[in-house]
N, C-alpha and C positions, 0 to 999 in steps of 0.2 A: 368388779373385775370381769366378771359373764358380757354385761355390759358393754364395756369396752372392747372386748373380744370380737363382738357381733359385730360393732362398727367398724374396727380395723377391717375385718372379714368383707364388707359390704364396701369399702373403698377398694381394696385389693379388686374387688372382680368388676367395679366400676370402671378403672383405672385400663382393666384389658380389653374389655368390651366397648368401651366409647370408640377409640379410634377403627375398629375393625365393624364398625356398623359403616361408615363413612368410607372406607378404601376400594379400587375401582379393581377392576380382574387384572392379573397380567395378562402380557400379549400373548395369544399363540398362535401355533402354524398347523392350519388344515390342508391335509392331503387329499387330494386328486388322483386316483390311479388311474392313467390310460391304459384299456386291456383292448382288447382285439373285438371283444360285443360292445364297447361301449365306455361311458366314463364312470366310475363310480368312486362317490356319489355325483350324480348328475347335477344336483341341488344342494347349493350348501350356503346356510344362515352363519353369521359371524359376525363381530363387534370391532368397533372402528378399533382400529391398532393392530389388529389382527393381521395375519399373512394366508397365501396361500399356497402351494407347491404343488406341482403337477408330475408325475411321475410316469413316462411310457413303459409300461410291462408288454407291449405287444411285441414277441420277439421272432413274426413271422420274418421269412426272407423279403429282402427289399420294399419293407412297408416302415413309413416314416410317416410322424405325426406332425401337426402346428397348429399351434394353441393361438386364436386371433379372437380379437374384439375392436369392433366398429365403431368408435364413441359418436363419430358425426357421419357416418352413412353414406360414407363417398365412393366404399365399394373397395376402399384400399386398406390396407393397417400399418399405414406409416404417420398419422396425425401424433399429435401431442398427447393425447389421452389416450391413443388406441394400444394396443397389445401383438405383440409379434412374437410367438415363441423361437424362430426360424425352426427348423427342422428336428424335431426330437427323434431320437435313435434308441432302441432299447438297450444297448450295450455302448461303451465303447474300448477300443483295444487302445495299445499304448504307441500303436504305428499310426491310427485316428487323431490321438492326442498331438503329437507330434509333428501331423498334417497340416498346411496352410488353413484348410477349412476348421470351424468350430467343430464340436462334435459332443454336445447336449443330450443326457437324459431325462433333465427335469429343468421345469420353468416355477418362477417364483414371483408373483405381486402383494406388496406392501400394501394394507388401505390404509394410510393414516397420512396422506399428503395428495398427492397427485391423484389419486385414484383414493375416497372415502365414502359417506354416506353414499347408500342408494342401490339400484337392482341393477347389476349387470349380466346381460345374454350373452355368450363369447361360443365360438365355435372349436371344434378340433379338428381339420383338413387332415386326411391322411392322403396318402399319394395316390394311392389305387382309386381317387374321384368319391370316398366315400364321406360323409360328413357327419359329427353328431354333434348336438345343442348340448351346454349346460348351463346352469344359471346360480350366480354368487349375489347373496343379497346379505350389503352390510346395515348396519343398524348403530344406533349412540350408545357410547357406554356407559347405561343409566344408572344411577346408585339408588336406591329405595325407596327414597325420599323425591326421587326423579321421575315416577311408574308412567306421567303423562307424557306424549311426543313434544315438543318445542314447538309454538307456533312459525309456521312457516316453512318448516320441512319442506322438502323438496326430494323427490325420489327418481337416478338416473344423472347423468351426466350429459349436459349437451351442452354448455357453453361456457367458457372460462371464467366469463363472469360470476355462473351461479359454484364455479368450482371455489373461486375467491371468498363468496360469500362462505360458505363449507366452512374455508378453512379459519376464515375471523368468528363464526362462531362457535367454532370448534375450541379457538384459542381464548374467547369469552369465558365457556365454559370451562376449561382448566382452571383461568384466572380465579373465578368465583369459587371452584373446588377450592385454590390452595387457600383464599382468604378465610375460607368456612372452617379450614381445618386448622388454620390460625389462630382463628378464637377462639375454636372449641378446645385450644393446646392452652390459651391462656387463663381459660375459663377453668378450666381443669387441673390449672398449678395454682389459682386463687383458692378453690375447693378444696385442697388437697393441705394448701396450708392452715388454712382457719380451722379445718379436722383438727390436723395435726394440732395446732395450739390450743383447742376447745379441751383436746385429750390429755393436754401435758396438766392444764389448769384442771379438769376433774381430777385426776394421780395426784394431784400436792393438797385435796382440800381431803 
């Protein structure tokens, strides 16, 4: 009977622990404060899926923020990949909202499509001619088993092609997650039965 006990025991915490060695983070959302000295954090590391939100706190008189990033370096931020926050405001009222024009406090980019793998440098323009740098660098969301880079990474965003590439091996990589968690789902109901009947067959001898 002691026996018996121990194995049930040793299936139970099998049973919890297998699939949570294998599952990936959920997404989350890193904030960006824009304050009046600067951006904080100026640097921020994050995992594909991930988002970001920018948030103007500078609530000097007539100083407005824009969040821009240059993916092909033509000087503008109106490309496909680039980033345009239009004009961030630290407040807005309900006669603003109201207003023909937008009226934004905070800007937000998804990595997990258009914008993924790789280091992005992006600027904040505030209106008074002032500028400051930050920098977002996304990375793969590796499971344990994953600790190596992929060969062929590629870090930065500069042509559609290599954002294509990104995103079929991006979808490789889920693929192969979900068949791995597949097996080890069926493997782990095969295991779980032959216990079970190993245990039923020692109880009747």
């Amino acid at each position: 009977m002691r026996g018996f006990r121990c194995l049930l025991i040793c299936f139970v915490i099998s049973i919890i622990l297998i699939p949570n060695s294998v599952e990936s983070h959920s997404a989350d959302t890193f904030t960006v404060v824009i304050k009046e000295e600067g951006l904080t954090p100026s640097s921020s590391h994050l995992l594909y899926n991930d988002s970001v939100v920018w948030y103007n706190t500078d609530s000097r008189e007539n100083i407005t923020h824009r969040i821009v990033y240059d993916a092909d370096g033509d000087g503008l931020y109106n490309g496909t990949l680039d980033w345009d926050s239009g004009l961030l405001y630290s407040e807005c009222s309900i006669e603003d909202e109201n207003n023909s024009e937008e009226c934004n406090i905070n800007f937000q980019i998804l990595f997990n499509g258009t914008w993924g793998i790789g280091e992005y440098s992006y600027q904040d323009i505030l209106s008074n001619g002032t500028t400051y740098t930050g920098t977002i660098t996304v990375i793969h969301d590796t499971h344990p088993d994953e600790s190596l880079p992929i060969l062929g990474d590629s870090y930065g965003v500069f042509e559609e092609n290599t954002e294509e590439e990104d995103k079929s091996q991006n979808q490789v990589d889920v693929d192969k997650s979900k068949k791995f968690l597949f097996i080890l789902g069926i493997i782990s109901g095969i295991g779980a039965l032959l216990l079970l009947i190993l245990l039923i067959i020692r109880m009747k001898l």
